[in-house]
MARROPA-364092 format. One record per residue (C-alpha): x, y, z; residue number from 1. Coordinates in steps of 0.25 Angstrom, whole numbers, plus 5000, padded with zeros to 4 digits. Layout:
<atoms>
<c1->X; c2->Y; c3->Z; pos->NUM>
...
</atoms>
This chain:
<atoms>
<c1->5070; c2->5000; c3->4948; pos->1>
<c1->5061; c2->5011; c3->4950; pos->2>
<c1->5050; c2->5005; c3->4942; pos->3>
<c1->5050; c2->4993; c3->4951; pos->4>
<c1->5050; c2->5001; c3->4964; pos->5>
<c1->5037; c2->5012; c3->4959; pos->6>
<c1->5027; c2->5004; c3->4968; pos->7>
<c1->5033; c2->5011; c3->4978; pos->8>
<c1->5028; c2->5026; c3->4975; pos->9>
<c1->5017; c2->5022; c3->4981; pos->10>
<c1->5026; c2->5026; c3->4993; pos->11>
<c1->5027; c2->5040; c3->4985; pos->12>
<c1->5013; c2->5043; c3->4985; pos->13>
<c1->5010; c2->5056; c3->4994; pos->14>
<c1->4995; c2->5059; c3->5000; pos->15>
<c1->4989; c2->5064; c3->5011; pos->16>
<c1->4985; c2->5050; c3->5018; pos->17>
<c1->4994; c2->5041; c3->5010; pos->18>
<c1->5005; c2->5042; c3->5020; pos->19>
<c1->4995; c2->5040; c3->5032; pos->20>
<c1->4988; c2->5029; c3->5026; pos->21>
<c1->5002; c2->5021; c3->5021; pos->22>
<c1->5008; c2->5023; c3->5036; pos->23>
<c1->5000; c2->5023; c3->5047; pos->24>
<c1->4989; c2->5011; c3->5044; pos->25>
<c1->5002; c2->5005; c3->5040; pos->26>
<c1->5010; c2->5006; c3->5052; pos->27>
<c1->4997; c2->5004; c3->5061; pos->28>
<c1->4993; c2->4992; c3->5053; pos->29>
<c1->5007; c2->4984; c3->5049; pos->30>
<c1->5011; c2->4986; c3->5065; pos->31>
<c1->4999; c2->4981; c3->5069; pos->32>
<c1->5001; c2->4968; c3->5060; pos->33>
<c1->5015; c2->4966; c3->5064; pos->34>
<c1->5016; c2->4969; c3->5080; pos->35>
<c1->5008; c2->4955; c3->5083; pos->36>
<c1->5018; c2->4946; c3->5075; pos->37>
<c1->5032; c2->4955; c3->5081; pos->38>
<c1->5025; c2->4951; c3->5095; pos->39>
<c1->5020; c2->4936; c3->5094; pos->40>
<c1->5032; c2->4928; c3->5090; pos->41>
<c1->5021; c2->4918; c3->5088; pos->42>
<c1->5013; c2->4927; c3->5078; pos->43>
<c1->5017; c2->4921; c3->5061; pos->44>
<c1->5021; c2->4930; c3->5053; pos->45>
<c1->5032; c2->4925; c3->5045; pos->46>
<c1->5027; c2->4909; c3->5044; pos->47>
<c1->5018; c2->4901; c3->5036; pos->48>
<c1->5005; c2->4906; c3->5038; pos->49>
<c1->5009; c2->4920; c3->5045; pos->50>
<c1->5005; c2->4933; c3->5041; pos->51>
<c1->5015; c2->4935; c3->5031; pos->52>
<c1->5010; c2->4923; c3->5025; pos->53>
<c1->4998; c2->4927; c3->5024; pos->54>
<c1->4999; c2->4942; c3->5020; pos->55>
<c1->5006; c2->4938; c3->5007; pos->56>
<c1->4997; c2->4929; c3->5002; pos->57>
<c1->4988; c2->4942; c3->5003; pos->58>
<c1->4999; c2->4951; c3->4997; pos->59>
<c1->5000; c2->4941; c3->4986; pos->60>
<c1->4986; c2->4942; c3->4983; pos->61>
<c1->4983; c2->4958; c3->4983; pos->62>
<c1->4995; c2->4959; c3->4973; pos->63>
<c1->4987; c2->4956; c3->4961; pos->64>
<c1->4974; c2->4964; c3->4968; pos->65>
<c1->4984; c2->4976; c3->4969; pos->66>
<c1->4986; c2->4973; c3->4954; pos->67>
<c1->4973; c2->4971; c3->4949; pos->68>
<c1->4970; c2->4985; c3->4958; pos->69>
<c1->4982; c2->4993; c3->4950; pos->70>
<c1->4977; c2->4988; c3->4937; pos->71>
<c1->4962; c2->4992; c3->4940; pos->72>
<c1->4966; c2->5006; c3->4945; pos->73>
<c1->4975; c2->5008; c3->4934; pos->74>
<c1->4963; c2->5006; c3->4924; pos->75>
<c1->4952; c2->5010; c3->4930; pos->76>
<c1->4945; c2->5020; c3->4923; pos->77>
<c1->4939; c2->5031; c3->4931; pos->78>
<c1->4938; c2->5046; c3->4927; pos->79>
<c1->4944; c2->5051; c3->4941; pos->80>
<c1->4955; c2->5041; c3->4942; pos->81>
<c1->4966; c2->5047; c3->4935; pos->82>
<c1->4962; c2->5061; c3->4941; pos->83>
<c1->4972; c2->5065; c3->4951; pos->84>
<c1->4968; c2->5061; c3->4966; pos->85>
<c1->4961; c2->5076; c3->4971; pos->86>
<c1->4957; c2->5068; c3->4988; pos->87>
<c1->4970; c2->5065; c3->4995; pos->88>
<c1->4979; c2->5067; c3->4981; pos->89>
<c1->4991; c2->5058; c3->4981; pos->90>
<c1->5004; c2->5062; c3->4974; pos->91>
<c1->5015; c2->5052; c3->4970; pos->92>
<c1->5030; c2->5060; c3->4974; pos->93>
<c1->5041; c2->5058; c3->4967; pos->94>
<c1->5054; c2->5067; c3->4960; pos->95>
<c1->5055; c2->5073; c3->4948; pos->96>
<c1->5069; c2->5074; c3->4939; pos->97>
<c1->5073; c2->5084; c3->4951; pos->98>
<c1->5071; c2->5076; c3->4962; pos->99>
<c1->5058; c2->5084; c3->4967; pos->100>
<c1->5048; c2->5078; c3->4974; pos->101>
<c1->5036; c2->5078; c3->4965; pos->102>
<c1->5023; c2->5075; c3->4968; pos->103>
<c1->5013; c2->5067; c3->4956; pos->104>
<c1->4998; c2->5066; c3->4961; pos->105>
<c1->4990; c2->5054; c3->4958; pos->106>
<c1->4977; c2->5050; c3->4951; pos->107>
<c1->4969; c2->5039; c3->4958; pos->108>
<c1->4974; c2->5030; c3->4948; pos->109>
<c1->4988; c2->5031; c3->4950; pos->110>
<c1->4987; c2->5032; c3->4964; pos->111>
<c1->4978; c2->5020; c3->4964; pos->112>
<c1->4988; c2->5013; c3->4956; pos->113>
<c1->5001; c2->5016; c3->4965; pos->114>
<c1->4992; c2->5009; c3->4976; pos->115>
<c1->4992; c2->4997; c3->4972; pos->116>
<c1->5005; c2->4997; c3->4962; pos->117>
<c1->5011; c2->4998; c3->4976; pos->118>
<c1->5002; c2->4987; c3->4983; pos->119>
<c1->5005; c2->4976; c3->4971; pos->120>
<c1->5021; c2->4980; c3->4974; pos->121>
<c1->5017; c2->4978; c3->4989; pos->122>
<c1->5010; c2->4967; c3->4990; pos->123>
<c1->5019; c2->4958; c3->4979; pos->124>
<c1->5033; c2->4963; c3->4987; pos->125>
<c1->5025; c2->4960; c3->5001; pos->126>
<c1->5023; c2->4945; c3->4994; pos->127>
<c1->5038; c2->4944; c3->4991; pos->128>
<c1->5043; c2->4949; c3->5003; pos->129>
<c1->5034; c2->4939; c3->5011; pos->130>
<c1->5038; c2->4928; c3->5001; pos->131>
<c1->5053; c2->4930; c3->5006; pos->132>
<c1->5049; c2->4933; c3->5021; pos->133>
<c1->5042; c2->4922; c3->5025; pos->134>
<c1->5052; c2->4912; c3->5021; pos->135>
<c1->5066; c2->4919; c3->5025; pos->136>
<c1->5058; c2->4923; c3->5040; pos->137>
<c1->5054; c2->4907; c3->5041; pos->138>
<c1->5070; c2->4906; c3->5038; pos->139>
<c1->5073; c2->4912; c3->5052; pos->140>
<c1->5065; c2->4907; c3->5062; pos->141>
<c1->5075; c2->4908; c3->5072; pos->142>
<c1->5077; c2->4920; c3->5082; pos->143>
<c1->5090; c2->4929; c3->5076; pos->144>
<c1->5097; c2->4937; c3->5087; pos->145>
<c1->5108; c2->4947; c3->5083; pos->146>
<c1->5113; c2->4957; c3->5093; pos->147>
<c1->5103; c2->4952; c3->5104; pos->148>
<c1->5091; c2->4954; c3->5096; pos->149>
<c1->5082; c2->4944; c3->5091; pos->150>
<c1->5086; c2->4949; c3->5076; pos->151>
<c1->5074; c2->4938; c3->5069; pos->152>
<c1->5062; c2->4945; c3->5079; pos->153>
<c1->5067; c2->4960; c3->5075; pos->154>
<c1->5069; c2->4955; c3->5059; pos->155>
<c1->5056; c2->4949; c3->5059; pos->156>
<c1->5049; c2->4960; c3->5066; pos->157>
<c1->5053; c2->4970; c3->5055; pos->158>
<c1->5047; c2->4960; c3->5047; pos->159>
<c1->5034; c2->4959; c3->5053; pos->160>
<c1->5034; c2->4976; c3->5055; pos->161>
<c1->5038; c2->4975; c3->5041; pos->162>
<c1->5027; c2->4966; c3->5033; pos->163>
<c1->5017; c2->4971; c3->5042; pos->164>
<c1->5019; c2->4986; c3->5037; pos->165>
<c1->5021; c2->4979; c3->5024; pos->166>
<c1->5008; c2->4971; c3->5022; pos->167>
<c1->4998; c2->4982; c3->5030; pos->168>
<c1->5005; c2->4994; c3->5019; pos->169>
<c1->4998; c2->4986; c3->5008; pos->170>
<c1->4987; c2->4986; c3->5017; pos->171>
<c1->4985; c2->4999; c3->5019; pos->172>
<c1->4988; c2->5001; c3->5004; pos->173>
<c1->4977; c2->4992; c3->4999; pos->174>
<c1->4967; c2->4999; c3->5008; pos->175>
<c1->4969; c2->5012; c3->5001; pos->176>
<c1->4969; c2->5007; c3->4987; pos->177>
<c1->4957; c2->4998; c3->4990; pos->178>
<c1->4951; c2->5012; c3->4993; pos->179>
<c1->4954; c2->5019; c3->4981; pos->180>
<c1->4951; c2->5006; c3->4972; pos->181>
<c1->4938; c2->5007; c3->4979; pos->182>
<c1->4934; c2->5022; c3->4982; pos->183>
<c1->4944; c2->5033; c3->4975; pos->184>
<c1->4947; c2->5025; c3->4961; pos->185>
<c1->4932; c2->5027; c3->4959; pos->186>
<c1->4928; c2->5039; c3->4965; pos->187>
<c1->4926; c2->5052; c3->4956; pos->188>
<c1->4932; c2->5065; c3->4961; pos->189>
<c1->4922; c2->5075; c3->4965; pos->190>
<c1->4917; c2->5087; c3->4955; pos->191>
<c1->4912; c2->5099; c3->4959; pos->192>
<c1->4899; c2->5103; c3->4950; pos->193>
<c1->4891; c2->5116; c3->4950; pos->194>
<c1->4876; c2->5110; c3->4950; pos->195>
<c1->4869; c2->5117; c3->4938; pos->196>
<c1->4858; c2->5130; c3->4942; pos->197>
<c1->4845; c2->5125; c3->4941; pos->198>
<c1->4836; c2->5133; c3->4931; pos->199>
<c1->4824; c2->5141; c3->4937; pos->200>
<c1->4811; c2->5138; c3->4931; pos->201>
<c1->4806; c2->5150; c3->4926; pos->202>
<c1->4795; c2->5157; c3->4935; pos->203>
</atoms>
């Protein structure tokens, strides 16, 4: 079971922008996606043809980049790339036999490959929760009121809140391992060297 869930170390992983960069654009982004549709009762989300309709035939689609991403980091051949990441280190937390907090840091390959390992898992789960959505929302089109409260607007604004957070996580997610893919995977880490003393010619 936990073989099946290890995608989700990615959640794990411990850096000094990471917890920035996974919240705030986010929240700032996936709430600036869903407010329009919880708002306008008119706006499509759920139906044929609505945003969810379209996001995962994207989701769909960058599953076997995130593959292809994993497969090239997992390969490349680069003399830095299994050196342990020295700017902004990220370590893996975990337990030990004791139940210890234990902290492993990461080479850019590894770190790399966690990336988009999760992103697959993301996008692939994304593409069968919306496979199951769109249908069973279609299934109650109806207004559900319990207790005096419109129980089908509050359900289907949790959705909204929640796909939207959902789909602008992998994102944000992509973003940052399109920039090590494109920038850190390659780059060299920086050596000191002494310049050699010039020899005089003699007078």
């Amino acid at each position: 079971m936990i073989k099946l869930l290890y995608p989700f170390n990615y959640f794990r992983l411990r850096n000094d922008e990471k917890r920035f960069i996974d919240l705030w654009p986010t929240l700032v982004m996936g709430l600036g996606l869903a407010v329009p549709f919880i708002l306008m009762d008119r706006a499509n989300f759920f139906g044929s043809g609505g945003f969810l309709h379209n996001a995962v035939s994207l989701t769909a689609a960058l599953t076997g980049f995130y593959v292809a991403a994993l497969v090239a980091a997992a390969t490349f051949s680069h003399p830095d790339l299994d050196k342990t990441i020295r700017s902004g280190p990220v370590a893996l937390v975990t337990k030990d036999v004791d139940g210890k907090k234990v902290s492993e840091f990461l080479t850019r390959r590894e770190f790399t490959c966690m990336m988009f390992g999760f992103l697959a898992f993301s996008t692939m789960a994304f593409t069968i929760y919306v496979a199951a959505a769109i249908p069973l929302a279609q299934a109650f089109p109806v207004p559900l009121v319990m207790f005096g409260v419109d129980a089908h607007k509050w359900l289907s604004s949790v959705l909204i809140v929640g796909s939207c957070l959902w789909i602008s996580h992998i994102f944000v997610v992509t973003v940052l391992g399109l920039y090590y893919l494109m920038d850190r995977l390659y780059r060299r880490d920086r050596q000191i060297t002494t310049p050699k003393p010039q020899k005089r010619d003699a007078a």
